[in-house]
Every structure is written in structure tokens, then in C-alpha cells.
C-alpha positions in Angstrom: -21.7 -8.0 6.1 -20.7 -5.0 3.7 -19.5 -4.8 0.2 -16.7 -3.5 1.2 -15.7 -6.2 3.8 -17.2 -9.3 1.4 -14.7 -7.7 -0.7 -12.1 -7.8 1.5 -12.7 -11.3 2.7 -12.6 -12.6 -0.9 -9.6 -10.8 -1.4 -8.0 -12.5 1.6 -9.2 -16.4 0.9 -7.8 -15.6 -2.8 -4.3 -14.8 -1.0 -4.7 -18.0 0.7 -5.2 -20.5 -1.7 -2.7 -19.1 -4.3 0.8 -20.1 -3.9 2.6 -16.8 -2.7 4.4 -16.3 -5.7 1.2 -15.5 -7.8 -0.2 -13.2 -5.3 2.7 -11.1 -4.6 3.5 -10.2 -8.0 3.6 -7.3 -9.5 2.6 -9.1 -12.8 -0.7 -9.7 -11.4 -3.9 -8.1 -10.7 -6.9 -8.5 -8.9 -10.7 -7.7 -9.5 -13.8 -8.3 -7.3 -17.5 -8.4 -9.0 -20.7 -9.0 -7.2 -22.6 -11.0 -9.2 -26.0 -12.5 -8.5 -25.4 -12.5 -5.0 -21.7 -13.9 -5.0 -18.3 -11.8 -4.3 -16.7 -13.4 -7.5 -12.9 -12.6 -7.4 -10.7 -12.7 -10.9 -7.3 -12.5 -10.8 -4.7 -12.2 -13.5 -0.9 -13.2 -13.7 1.2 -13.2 -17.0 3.7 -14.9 -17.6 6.3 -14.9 -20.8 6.6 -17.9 -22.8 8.6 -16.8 -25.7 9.8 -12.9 -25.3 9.4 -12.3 -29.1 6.1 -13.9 -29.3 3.9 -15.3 -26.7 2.8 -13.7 -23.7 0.3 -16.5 -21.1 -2.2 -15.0 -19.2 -3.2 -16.4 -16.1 -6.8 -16.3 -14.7 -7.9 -17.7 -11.5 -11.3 -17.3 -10.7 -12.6 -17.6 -6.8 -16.2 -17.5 -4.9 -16.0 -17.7 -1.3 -16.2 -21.3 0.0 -15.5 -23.1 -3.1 -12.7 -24.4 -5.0 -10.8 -21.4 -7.4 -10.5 -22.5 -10.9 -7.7 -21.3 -13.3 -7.6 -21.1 -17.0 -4.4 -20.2 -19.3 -5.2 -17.6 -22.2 -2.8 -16.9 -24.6 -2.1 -13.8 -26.1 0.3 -12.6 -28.8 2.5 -9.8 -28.7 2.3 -7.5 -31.3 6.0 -6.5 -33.0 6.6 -2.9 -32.2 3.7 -2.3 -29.9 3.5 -1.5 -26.4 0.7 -3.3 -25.0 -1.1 -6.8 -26.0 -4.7 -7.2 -25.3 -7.2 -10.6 -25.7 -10.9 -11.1 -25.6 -12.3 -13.7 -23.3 -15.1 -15.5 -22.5 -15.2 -16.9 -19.2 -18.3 -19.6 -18.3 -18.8 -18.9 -14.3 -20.5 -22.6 -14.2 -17.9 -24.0 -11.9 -18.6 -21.4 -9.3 -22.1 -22.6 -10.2 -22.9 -19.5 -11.5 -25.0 -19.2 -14.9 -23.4 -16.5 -16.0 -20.6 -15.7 -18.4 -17.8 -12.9 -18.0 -16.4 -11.7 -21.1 -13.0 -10.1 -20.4 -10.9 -7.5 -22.3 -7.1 -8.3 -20.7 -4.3 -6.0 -21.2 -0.7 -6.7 -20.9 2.0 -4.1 -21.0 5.5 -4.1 -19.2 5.1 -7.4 -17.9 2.3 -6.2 -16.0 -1.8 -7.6 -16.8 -4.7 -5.7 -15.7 -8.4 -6.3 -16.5 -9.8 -3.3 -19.1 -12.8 -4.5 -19.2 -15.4 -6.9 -17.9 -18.8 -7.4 -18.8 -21.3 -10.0 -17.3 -23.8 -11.9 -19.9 -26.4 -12.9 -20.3 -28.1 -9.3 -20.0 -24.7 -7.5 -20.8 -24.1 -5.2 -17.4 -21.1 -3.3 -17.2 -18.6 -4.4 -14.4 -15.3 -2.3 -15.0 
């Protein structure tokens, strides 16, 4: 199968086993990585938990055929400025990868997107 259609499979179970509210939003995005032989599909959602102060980021991680797992980061948003960003680490163990992703998230306008993401050990590039 190609890249491009792996891709677009993943994309499609990850539409499946979200509930339709995550994956229609326009809060959300969505990244695909091929890692060590895996189509590993990220996606982000944020949320606000307190307008003048917290912002929750969403991540749901997915490999074809196995169970997506989600973790909640938190960010803070900065008085004054237009964007929030966090760093995080991401162990891909439950996808029974042994790997790591570490993340740069942005938030701005309600909406999240995925700056950066780099895969470790061996630190290659993704986006």
C-alpha cells in the first residue's frame, strides 16, 4: 500500500473511533508520522477550562489496529499574548513503539496545531 493511502486509512480509523465532535472541529488538528514502520496518527483538540487562565490540550494518539490512547496537557495562556505554546514528551509504548515524540503545541484563536514534532531516541525531524 502507499504512503499516501496508509495515510489516508489512518486518517479515516482516527475519524472512526473519535466521537464526531472531536473530529469535526475546527479546534482540532491532525498529523500522520511514519515511524519505524507504523502510520502513527496524533491528533490535537483544545479545549478552554478557564478563559483567563487555562487552555487543555487534547492529544489522541492512534496506530492502525490498536486501541488510540489520549493524554490531557495543560497549557497556560500568557496575559496579553496571542498564542500559548507547551513542550511535550509523548512515550509511544502503548502503541508498542520504543520511541518517544517530543511535541511543540501551539494554541491560538481557539485553534491547536502541532509546530513541531521530533522522534527520540536518535532525534529525526518529523514536522
Amino acid at each position: 500500500m502507499s504512503t499516501i493511502a496508509t495515510l489516508a486509512l489512518s486518517g479515516a480509523l482516527l475519524a472512526a473511533v473519535l466521537p464526531a465532535a472531536q473530529t469535526g472541529d475546527a479546534g482540532c488538528s491532525s498529523d500522520a508520522f511514519a515511524i519505524d514502520g507504523s502510520s502513527v496518527v496524533v491528533q490535537l483538540c483544545a479545549r478552554d477550562v478557564n478563559a483567563a487562565a487555562k487552555i487543555v490540550v487534547t492529544e489522541t494518539l492512534s496506530v492502525k489496529g490498536q486501541t488510540p490512547f489520549v493524554r490531557e496537557v495543560p497549557l497556560d495562556r500568557v496575559p496579553g499574548a496571542d498564542s500559548s505554546r507547551a513542550i511535550d514528551d509523548v512515550p509511544l509504548t502503548k502503541l508498542g513503539l520504543a520511541r518517544t515524540l517530543h511535541l511543540t503545541i501551539a494554541v491560538k484563536n481557539g485553534a491547536v496545531r502541532l509546530e513541531h514534532a521530533l522522534l527520540v531516541p536518535g532525534a529525526v525531524a518529523l514536522k
